[in-house]
N, C-alpha and C positions, 0 to 999 in steps of 0.2 A: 504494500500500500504506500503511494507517495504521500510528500507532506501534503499537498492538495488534500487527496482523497481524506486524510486525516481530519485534517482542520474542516471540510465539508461535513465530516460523520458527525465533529464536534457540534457544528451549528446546528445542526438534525435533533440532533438530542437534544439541545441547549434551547430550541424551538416547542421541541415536544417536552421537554419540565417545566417551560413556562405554562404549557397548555394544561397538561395534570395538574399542577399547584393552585391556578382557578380551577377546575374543576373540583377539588379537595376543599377549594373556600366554599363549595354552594354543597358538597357532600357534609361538612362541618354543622351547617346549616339545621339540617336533617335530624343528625346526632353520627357519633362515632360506633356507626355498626359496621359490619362486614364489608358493607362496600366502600368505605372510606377506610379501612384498614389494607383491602386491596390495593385502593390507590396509591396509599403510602406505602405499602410495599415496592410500587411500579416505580413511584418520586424517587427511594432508597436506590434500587437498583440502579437508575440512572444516574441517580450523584456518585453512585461508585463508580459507574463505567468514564463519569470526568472528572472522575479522580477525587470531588467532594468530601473528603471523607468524614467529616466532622458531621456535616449533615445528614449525612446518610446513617452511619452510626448512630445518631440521635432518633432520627427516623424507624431505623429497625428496631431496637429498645423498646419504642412504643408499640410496636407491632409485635415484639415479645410477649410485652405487659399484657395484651390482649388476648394471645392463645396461648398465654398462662391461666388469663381468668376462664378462659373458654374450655379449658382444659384439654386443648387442643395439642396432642403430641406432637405429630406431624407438622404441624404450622410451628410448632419450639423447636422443630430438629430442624428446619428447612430455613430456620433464619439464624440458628447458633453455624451453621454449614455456613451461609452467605457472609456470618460478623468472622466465620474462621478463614474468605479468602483476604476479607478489606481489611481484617488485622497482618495476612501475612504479605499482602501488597504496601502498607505500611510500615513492613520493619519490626511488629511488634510481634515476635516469635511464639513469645512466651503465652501470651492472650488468645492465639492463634490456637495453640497448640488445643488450649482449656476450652476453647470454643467448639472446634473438632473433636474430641474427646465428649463434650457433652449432645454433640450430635449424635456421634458412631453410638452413644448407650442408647437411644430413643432406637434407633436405626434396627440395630440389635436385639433389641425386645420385639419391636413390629414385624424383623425379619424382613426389612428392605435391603435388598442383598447390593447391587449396583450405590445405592448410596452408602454404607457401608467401608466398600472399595473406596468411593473417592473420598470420604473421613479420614482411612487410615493412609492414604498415599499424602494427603492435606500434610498429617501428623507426621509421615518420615520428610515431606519437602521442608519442614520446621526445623527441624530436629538437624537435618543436612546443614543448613542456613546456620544454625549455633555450631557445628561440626561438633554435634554431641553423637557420635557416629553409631555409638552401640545402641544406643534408642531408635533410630534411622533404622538402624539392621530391624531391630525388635519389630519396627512399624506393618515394613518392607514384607520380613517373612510371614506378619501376620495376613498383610495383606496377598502375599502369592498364596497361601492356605482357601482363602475365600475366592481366590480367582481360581485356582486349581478344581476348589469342591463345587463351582458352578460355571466351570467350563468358557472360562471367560480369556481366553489367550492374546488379547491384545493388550489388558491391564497387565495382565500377570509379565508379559516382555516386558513391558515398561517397569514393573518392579523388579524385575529378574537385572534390567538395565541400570537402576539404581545400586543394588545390590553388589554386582560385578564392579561399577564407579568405586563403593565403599569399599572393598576388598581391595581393589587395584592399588588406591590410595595406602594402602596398610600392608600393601606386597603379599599379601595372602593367595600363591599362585595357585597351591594346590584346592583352594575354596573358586578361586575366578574360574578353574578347571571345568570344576562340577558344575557351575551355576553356564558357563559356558554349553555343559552338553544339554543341559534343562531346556536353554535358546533356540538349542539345533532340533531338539522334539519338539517345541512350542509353533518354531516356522515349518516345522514337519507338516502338521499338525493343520494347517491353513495354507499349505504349499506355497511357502512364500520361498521363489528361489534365492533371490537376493540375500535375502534374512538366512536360508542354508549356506549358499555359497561362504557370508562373511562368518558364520559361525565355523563353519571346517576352516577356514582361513585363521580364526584366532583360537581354533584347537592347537592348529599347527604351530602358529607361532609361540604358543607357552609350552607346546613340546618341545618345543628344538631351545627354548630359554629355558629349559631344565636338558636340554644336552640327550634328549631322547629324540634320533634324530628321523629313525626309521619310522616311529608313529608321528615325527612334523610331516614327512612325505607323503606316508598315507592319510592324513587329513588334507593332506595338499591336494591333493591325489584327487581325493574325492568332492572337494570344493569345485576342481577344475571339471571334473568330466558334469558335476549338476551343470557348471558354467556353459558348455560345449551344448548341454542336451537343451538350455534354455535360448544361445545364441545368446552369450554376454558378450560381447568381442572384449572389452576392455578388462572385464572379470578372467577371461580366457588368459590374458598377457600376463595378468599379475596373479594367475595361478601358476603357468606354466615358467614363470619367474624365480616365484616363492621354490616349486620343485627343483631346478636347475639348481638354486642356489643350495639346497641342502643336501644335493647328492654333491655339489664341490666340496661343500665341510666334511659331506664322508668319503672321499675321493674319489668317486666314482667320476672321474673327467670325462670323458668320454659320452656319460648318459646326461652331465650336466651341459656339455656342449649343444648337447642333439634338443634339450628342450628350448635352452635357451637362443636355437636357429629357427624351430618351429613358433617362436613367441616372435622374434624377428620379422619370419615373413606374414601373420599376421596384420604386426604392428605396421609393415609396409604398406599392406595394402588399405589400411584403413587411415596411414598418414598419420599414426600418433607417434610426433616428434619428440614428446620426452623418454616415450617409451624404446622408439629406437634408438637415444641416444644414451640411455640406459643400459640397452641391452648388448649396444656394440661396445660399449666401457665391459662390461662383464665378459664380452666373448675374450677385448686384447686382454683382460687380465687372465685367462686361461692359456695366452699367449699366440693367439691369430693375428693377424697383420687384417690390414684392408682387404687384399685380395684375396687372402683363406676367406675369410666372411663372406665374401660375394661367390667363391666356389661352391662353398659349405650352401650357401642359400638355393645355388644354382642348380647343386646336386639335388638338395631337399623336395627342389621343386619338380624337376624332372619324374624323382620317386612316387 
């Protein structure tokens, strides 16, 4: 969205709060029932979306007070949720957290499962934010538990993707491991190639960063040929890349040579100049000159 578009949505909104706020003066009128607690909900929601946040807070509060007295669970979970995003859009973690926390128990009793999910993700994005990292984890696997037990596999990567963040940070490779092959069954799972590709792709690369170099290749291995069966061209180069390069660590020259020609002519004919300038750095350090590279290609090609 440019700044245009931006400052356009602003006046949109900033158009349609003036026109709810009289409407709220002739509902005031009436008395403060249901449909003037709706509208101040509408007025709330828009002062957050311009960032108002004083107003809006004040606003929602009173919208509390009312399905507190109405006894209204749902309408106290649906608005401690909305005080727990304008608390953590403000900075205020702590408030954030208590606000989410008093949603997810309403939530939890009612057995609203999808809200639920976005309380406890609310709670680990807070928890991130303070880098209180073991509560985050706490959040996180609470929240893949709920995404696992109702088959929810887009939250659940996104926590799964938190999770791996929190780990990485703390070098915990044999935990990034596991949560890593969690990823690979999750895009399984909704046949996301992409999402399998880079998961065999970062199986690989924590294999061969513990020096296990034969299972980096077979994750390699298998990242590239999903790459091949989906026509990734780009994913192809930097799979058959990643292999080449770890049959050199185990000196297999020869097999590293042959992937890293077949990633070459590739990268020719689709014109990705970093990649062939990549790849031709890798061939002379195996020790080819110019004109081996253009043999080797030439052979390749012919076969």
């Amino acid at each position: 969205m440019t700044e245009n578009e931006i400052e356009l949505k602003k006046e949109e909104l900033q158009n349609l709060l003036t026109k709810k706020l009289e409407t709220l003066k002739d509902l005031e009128e009436i008395g403060k029932n249901s449909n003037f607690i709706k509208e101040l909900s509408d007025i709330a929601l828009i002062q957050l979306q311009l960032e108002e946040f004083e107003d809006s807070e004040k606003n929602y509060l009173i919208c509390l007070k009312h399905f507190k007295k109405q006894k209204d669970r749902i309408g106290q979970a649906a608005v401690h949720g909305v005080l727990g995003i304008l608390y953590f859009k403000r900075g205020n973690y702590h408030k954030s957290i208590y606000s989410y926390e008093k949603a997810y128990n309403i939530y939890e009793e009612l057995k609203q499962v999808q809200e639920q999910i976005t309380c406890l993700k609310g709670i680990g994005n807070n928890y991130l934010k303070l880098n209180q990292y073991d509560e985050a984890c706490d959040a996180f696997l609470d929240c893949s538990a709920v995404c696992s037990d109702n088959s929810d596999i887009y939250n659940l990567l996104e926590c799964l993707g938190n999770l791996i963040y929190i780990h990485e940070t703390h070098e915990k490779w044999d935990v990034v491991f596991e949560l890593y092959k969690k990823t690979l069954k999750a895009f399984k799972e909704i046949k996301d190639s992409k999402g399998i590709i880079t998961s065999y792709f970062n199986l690989g690369i924590l294999q061969k960063k513990e020096n296990n170099l034969e299972g980096a290749v077979r994750y390699f291995k298998k990242g590239t040929n999903v790459a091949i069966d989906a026509n990734y061209v780009e994913s192809i180069i930097k799979g058959l890349g990643y292999v080449g390069e770890t049959l050199f660590y185990m000196g297999r020259i020869k097999e590293a040579k042959n992937e890293f020609i077949r990633a070459l002519h590739i990268a020719n004919n689709i014109g990705a100049k970093n990649a062939i300038i990549q790849l031709k750095i890798l061939l002379q350090s195996l020790g080819l000159q110019d004109k081996n590279i253009i043999e080797e290609l030439n052979k390749f090609e012919t076969n």
